[in-house]
C-alpha positions in Angstrom: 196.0 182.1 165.7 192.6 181.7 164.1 194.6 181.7 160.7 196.8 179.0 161.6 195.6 174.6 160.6 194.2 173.1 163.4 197.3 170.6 163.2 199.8 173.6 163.3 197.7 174.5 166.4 197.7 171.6 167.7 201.8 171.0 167.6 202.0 173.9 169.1 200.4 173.7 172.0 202.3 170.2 172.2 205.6 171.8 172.4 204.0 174.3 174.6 203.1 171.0 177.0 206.1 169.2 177.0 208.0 172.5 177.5 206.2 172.7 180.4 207.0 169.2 181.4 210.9 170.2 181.5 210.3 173.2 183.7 208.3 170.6 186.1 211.8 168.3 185.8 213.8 170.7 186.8 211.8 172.0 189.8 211.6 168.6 191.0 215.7 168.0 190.2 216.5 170.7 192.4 215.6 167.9 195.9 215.0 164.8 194.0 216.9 162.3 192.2 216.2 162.2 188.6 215.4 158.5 188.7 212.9 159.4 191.6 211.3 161.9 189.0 211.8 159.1 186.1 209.9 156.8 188.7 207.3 158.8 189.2 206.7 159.5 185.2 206.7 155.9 184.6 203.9 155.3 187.5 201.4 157.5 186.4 202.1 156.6 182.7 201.2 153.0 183.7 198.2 153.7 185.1 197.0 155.9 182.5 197.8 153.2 179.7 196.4 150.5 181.7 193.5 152.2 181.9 193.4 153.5 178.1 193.7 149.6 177.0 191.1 148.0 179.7 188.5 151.0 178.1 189.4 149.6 174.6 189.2 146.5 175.8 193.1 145.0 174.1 195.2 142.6 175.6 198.3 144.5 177.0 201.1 141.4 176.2 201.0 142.1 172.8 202.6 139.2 169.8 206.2 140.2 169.5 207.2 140.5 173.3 211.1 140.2 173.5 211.5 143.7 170.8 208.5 145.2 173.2 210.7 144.5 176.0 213.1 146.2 174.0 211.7 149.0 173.0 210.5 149.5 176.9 214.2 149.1 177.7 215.7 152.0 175.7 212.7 154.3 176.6 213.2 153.6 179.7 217.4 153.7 179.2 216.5 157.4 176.9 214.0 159.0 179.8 216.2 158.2 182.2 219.6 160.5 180.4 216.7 163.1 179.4 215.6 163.7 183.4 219.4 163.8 184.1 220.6 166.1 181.6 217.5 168.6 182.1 218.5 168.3 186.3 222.1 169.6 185.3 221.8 171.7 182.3 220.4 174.8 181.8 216.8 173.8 180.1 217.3 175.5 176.7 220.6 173.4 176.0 219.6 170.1 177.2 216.3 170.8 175.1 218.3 171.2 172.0 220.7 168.0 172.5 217.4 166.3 172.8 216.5 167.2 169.2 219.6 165.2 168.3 217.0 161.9 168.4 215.2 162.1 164.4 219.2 162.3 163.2 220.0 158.8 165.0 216.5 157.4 164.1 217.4 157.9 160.4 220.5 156.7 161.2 219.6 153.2 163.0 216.5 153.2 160.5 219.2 153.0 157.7 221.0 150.2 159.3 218.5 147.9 161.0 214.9 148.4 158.7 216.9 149.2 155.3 215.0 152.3 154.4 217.1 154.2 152.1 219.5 156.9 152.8 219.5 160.5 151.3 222.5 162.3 150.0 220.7 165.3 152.5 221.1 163.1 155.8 225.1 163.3 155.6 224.3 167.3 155.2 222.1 167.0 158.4 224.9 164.9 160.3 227.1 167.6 160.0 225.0 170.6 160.6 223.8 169.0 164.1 227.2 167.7 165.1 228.6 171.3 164.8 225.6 172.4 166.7 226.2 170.1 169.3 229.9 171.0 169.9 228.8 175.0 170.1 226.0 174.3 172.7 228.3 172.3 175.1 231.2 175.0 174.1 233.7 172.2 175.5 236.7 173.4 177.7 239.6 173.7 175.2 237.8 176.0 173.7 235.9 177.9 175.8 237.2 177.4 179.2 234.5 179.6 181.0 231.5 179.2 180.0 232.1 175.2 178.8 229.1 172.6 180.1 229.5 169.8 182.1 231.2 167.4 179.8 229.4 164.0 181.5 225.6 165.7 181.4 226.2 167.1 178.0 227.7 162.9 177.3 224.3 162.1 178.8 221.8 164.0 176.8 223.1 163.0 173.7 222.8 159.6 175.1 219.3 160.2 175.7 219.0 161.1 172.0 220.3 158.3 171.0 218.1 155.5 172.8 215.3 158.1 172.1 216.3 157.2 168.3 216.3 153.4 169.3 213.0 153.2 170.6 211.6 155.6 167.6 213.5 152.5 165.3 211.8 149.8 167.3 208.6 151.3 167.5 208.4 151.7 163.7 209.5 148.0 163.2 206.5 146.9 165.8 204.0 149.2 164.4 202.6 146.7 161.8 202.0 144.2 164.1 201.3 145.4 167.6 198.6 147.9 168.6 199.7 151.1 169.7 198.6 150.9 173.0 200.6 148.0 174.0 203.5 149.8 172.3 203.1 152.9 174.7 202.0 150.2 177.5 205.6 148.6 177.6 207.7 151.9 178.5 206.1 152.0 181.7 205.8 148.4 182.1 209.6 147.9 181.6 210.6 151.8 183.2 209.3 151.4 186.8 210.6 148.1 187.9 213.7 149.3 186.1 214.0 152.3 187.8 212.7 151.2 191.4 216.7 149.9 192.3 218.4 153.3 191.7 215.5 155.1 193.1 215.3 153.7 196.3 219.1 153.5 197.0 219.1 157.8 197.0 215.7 158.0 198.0 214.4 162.1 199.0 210.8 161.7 200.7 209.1 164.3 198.4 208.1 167.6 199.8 204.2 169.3 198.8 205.8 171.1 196.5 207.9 168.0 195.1 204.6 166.5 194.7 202.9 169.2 193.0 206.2 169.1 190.3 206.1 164.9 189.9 202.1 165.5 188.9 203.2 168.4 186.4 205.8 166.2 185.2 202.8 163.4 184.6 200.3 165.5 183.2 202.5 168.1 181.1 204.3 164.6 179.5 200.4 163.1 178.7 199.4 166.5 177.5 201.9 167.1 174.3 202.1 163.2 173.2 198.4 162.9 173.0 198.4 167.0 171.4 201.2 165.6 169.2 199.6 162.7 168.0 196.5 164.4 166.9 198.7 167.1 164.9 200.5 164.5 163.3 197.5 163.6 162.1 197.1 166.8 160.5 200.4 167.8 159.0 203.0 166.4 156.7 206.0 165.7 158.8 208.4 168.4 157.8 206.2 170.9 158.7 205.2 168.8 162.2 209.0 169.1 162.9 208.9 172.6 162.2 206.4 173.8 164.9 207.9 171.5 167.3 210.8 173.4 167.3 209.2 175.9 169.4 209.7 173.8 172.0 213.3 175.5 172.1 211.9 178.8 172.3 209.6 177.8 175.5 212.8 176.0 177.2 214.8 179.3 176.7 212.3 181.7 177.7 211.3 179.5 181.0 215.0 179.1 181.4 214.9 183.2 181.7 211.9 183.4 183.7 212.4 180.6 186.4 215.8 179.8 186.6 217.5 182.8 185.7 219.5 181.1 183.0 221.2 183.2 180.1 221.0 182.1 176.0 224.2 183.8 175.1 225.0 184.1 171.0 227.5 180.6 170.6 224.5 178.7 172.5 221.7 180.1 170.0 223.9 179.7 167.0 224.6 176.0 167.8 220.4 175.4 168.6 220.0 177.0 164.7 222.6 174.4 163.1 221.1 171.2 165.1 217.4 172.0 164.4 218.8 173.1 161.0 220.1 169.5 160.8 216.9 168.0 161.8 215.1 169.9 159.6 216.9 168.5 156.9 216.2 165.0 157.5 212.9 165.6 158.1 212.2 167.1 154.7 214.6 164.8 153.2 212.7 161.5 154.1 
């Protein structure tokens, strides 16, 4: 460790967090609704922005607020398929459809902001497509093992409006301080989320509790780790060590859950970080 750049150190220890912050999900998951959990992320996000812009003393409405309202609506629309696909899928393959998110933000970044497409982001495509249909080893094909075809649906939904929000972030970035960005998840999130939470409401037990704040503090843990590293690294090599947030999903998925990472599964996780990889390096 004392050989590695304090960036590399620092990415790890933020795929080491939000790791963490999936094993919290899924503890929670196994009384609470996942829009209970996506609730309870949003409220302590809140406060903890609200307080990070009062201390820096920035208006939170920001100047373009319909495409903030936006990009609150597909975090909010993208947290909400994560929780759900990490509450009914084993941890190391909804962690991995995740990582589906840089393809489509290259993707949407193509169409919407016009930044230029490489021949290497058709290779990427393909790689993480194939990677996606081995980790959800659908039914025809492998009838016994296969993954629920609606969560599996749902994550890479989640990767998608993950991409969406990385787009509109990007496009807001020259105009709007960053703090108001990160202010309007939670801002749009928790009112969002309060309908579908209440209808299946589970009054949270002491452990339920002690997951929600692991959940909170886990999530607020990697982003601010992983902004600093980014700080520090070029991106392709940020992408790199995040990756290891795989690793952490599958081992914890060994440890707590007693969930298996059998060969198809870890071949398909190779070709979609492969995938992402690719783009990375190629933009």
């Amino acid at each position: 460790m004392r050989h590695l750049s304090p960036g590399v150190r620092l990415m790890m220890a933020s795929a080491l967090a939000f790791s963490l912050m999936t094993v919290f999900v899924k503890f929670a998951g196994q009384r609470l609704p996942s829009q209970e959990i996506v609730l309870a992320r949003a409220l302590l996000s809140l406060a903890m922005s609200y307080a990070l812009l009062r201390r820096a003393g920035v208006a939170p409405w920001g100047v373009h607020r319909g495409l903030l309202l936006l990009r609150g609506c597909f975090g909010f629309a993208g947290l909400s398929c994560v929780f759900y696909a990490i509450t009914h899928l084993p941890i190391a393959e909804a962690t991995v459809l995740q990582y589906l998110h840089p393809i489509f933000t290259a993707l949407l970044a193509a169409l919407f902001l016009g930044e230029r497409v490489r021949p290497a982001l058709a290779l990427s495509v393909m790689l993480s497509l194939t990677g996606v249909l081995l980790v959800a080893r659908p039914a025809p094909f492998f009838a016994e093992t296969a993954l629920d075809p609606l969560a599996v649906m749902i994550a890479v939904a989640g990767a998608f409006f993950s991409g969406c929000a990385y787009v509109t972030v990007r496009r807001l970035a020259a105009d709007e301080e960053p703090l108001v960005i990160v202010m309007y998840f939670p801002l749009v999130t928790v009112p969002a989320t309060l309908p579908g939470a209440l209808a299946s409401w589970v009054w949270p037990s002491p452990a339920d509790w002690a997951a929600l704040v692991g959940v909170g503090v886990f999530a607020q843990l990697g982003q601010v780790w992983l902004t600093r590293g980014m700080r520090h690294e070029p991106a392709g090599r940020a992408t790199a060590v995040s990756y290891l947030q795989v690793v952490f999903a599958a081992l914890w998925g060994v440890l707590f859950f007693g969930e298996g990472l059998g060969w198809i599964t870890a071949a398909g996780a190779g070709l979609v970080l492969a995938g992402t990889l690719t783009a990375a390096r190629a933009r």
